[in-house]
C-alpha positions as CSV (number, residue, x, y, z in Angstrom):
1,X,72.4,262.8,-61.9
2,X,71.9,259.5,-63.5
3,X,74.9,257.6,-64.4
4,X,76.2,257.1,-67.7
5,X,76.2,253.1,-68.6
6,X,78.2,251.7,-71.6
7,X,77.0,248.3,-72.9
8,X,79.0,246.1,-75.6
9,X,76.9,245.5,-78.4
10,X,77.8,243.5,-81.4
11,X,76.3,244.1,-84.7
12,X,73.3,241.7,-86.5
13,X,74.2,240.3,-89.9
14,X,70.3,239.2,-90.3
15,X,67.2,240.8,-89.3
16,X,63.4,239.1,-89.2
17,X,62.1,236.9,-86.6
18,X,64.2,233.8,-86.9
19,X,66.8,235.5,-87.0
20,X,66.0,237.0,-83.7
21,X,64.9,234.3,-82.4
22,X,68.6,232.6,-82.9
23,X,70.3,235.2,-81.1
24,X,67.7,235.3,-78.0
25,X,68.4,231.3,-77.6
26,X,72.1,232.5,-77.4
27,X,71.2,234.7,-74.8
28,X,71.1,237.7,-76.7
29,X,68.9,240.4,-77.4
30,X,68.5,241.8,-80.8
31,X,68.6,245.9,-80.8
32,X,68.6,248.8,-82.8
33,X,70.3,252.3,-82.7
34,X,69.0,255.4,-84.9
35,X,68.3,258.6,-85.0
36,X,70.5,262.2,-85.9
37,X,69.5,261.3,-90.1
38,X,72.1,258.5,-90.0
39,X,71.5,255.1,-91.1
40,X,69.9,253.0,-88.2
41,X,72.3,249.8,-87.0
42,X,71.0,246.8,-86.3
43,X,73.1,245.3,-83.1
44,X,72.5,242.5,-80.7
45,X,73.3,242.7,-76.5
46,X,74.3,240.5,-73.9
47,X,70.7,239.8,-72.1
48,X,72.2,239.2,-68.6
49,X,74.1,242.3,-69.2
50,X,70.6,244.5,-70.1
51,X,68.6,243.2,-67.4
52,X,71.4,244.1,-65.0
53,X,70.8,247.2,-65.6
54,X,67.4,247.1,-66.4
55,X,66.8,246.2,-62.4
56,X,68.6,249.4,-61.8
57,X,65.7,251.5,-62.3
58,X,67.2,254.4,-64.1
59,X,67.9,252.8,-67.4
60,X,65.1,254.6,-69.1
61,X,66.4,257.8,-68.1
62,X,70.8,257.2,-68.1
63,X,72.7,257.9,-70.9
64,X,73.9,254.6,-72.7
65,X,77.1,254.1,-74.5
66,X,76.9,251.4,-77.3
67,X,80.1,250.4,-77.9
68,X,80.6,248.2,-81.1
69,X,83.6,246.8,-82.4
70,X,85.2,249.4,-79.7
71,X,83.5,252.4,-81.3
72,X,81.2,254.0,-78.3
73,X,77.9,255.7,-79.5
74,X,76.0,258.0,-77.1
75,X,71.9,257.1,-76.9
76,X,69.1,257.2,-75.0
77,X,66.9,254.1,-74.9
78,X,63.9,255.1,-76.3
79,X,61.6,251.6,-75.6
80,X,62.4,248.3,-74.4
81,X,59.9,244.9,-75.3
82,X,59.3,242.2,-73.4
83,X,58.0,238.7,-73.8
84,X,54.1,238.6,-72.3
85,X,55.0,235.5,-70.6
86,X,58.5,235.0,-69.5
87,X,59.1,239.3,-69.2
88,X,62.5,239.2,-70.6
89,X,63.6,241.7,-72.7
90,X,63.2,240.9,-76.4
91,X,63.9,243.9,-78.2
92,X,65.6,247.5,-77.2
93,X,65.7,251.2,-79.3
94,X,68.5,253.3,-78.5
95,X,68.3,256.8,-80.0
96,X,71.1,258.4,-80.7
97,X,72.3,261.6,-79.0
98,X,75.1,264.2,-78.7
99,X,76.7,265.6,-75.4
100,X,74.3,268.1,-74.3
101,X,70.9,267.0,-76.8
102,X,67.9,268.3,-74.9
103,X,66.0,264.8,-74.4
104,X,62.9,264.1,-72.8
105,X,62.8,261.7,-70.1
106,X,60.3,260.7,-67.2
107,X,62.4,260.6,-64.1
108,X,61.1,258.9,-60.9
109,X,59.4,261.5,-58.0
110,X,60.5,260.9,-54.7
111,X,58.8,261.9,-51.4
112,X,60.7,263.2,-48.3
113,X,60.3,264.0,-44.5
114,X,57.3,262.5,-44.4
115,X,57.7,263.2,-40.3
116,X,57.7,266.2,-41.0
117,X,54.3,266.1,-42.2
118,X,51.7,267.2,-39.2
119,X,48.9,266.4,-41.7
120,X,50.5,262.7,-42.3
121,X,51.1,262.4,-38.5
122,X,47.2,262.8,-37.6
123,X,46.7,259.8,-40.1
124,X,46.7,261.4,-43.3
125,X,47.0,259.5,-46.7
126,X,50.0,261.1,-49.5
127,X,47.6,260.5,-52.5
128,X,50.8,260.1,-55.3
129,X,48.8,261.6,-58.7
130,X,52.2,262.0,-60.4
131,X,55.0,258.8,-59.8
132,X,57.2,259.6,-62.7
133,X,57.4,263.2,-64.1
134,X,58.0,263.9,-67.9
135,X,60.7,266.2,-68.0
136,X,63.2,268.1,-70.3
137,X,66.7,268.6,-69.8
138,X,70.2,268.5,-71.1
139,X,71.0,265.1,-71.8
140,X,74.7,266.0,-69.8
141,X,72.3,266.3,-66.5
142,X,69.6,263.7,-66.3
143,X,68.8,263.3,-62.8
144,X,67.9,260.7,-61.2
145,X,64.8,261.3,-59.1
146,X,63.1,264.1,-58.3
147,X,62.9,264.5,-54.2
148,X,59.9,266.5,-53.1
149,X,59.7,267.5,-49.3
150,X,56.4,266.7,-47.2
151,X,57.7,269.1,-44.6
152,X,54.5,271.0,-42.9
153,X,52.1,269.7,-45.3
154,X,48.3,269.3,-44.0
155,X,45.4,266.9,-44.8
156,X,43.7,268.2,-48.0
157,X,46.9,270.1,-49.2
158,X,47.7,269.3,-52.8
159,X,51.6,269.5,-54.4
160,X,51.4,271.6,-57.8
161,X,54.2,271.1,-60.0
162,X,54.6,274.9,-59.8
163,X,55.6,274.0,-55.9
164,X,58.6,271.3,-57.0
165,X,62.2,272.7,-57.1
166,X,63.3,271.2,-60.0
167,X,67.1,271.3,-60.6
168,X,68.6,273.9,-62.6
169,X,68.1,273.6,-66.9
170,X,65.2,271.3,-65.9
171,X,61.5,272.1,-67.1
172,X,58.5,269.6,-67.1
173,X,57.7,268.7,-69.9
174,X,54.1,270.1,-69.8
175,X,54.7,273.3,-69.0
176,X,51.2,274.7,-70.0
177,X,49.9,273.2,-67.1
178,X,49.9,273.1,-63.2
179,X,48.7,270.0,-62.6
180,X,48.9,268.0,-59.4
181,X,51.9,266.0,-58.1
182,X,50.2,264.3,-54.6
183,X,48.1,265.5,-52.1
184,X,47.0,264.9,-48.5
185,X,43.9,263.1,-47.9
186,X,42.2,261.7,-44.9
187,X,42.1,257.8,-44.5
188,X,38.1,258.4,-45.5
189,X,38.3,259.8,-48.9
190,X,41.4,257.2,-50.0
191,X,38.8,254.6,-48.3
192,X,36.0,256.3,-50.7
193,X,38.3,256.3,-54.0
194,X,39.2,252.4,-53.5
195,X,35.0,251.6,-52.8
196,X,34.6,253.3,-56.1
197,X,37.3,251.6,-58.0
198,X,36.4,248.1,-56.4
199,X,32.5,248.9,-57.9
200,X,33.3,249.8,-61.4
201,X,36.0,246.9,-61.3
202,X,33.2,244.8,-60.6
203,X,30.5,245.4,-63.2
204,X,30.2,242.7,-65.8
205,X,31.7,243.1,-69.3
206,X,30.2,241.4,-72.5
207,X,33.6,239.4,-74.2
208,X,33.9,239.8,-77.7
209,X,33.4,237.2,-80.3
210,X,36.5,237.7,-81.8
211,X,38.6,235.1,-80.3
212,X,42.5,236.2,-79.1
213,X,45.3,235.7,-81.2
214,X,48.3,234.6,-80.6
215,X,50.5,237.0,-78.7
216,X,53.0,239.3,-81.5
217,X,56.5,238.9,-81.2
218,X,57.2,242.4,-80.6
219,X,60.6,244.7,-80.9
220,X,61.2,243.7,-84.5
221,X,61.7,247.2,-86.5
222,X,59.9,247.3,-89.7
């Protein structure tokens, strides 16, 4: 299960861009928290503190305490911006929840035993169609990966999401479908696929006249 974080936030006394601006100098980064028909607040976060646990992995998909002025709220960060060139953080959405909300999430797949595998053991290729699956669950009982066995799979067998054990309460969240997770190819057809790609990469696009603006500072609610 994904762990629950808690992250000291302090509350924004002016919004708009220079105002943002300010607090990211100050090595903060401006914030917002909404959601259950209560009025959104406006709250800045330590940046060093975000992208802590931003290089955890799993941020997109723990529960986050907000606490401000000692008061914890329970969210789910919804989106997080970052600057085009430096890729810090610049704006975060938390949304808020209660105990056991059912919240959709995309949760990292995970493939195991891959010696277990004959099909990847006579030089097969696992073909990953599927690297993070959307999924709904009690907010209680996010997990944090989804582990799929390789054990006895074969070169041109495909993983359905109707073959993943998915812990109990948790459903994909397209559940009209069973599409593929991965599947075993030989070393020839990847070879094929990346020829392909490399081709259409390299045919010649016209540019547009419009010339490119300057990049949008992004994360600022409206």
């Amino acid at each position: 299960m994904s762990d629950q974080l808690t992250l000291p936030a302090e509350t924004r006394d002016r919004a708009g861009k220079g105002a943002s601006r300010e607090l990211r100098r100050g090595g903060r980064v401006p914030a917002v928290v909404y959601g259950q028909k209560k009025e959104a607040l406006s709250i800045h976060v330590e940046e060093k503190l975000l992208a802590k646990m931003l290089q955890t992995g799993h941020f997109m998909n723990s529960v986050v305490m907000v606490e401000v002025g000692g008061k914890p709220t329970r969210t789910l960060p919804k989106a997080v911006d970052f600057h085009p060139v430096s890729s810090r953080p610049i704006h975060v959405d938390f949304l808020r929840i209660s105990e056991h909300t059912k919240v959709n999430v995309a949760v990292p797949m995970r493939f195991d035993n891959e010696d277990a595998s004959p099909g990847l053991k006579r030089g097969g290729v696992l073909n990953v169609v599927v690297h993070e699956l959307e999924i709904v669950c009690d907010a209680a009982h996010i997990p944090s990966e989804i582990h799929i066995p390789l054990d006895g799979l074969e070169i041109g067998d495909s993983i359905h999401i109707s073959n993943v054990k998915l812990p109990e309460g948790v459903n994909p969240a397209n559940s009209e479908e069973d599409f593929t997770v991965a599947t075993i190819v030989a070393p020839s057809a990847m070879k094929s696929e990346e020829e392909e790609t490399a081709a259409a990469d390299a045919v010649p696009t016209v540019d547009s006249d419009e010339g490119e603006g300057d990049a949008a500072e992004g994360g600022e609610e409206a």
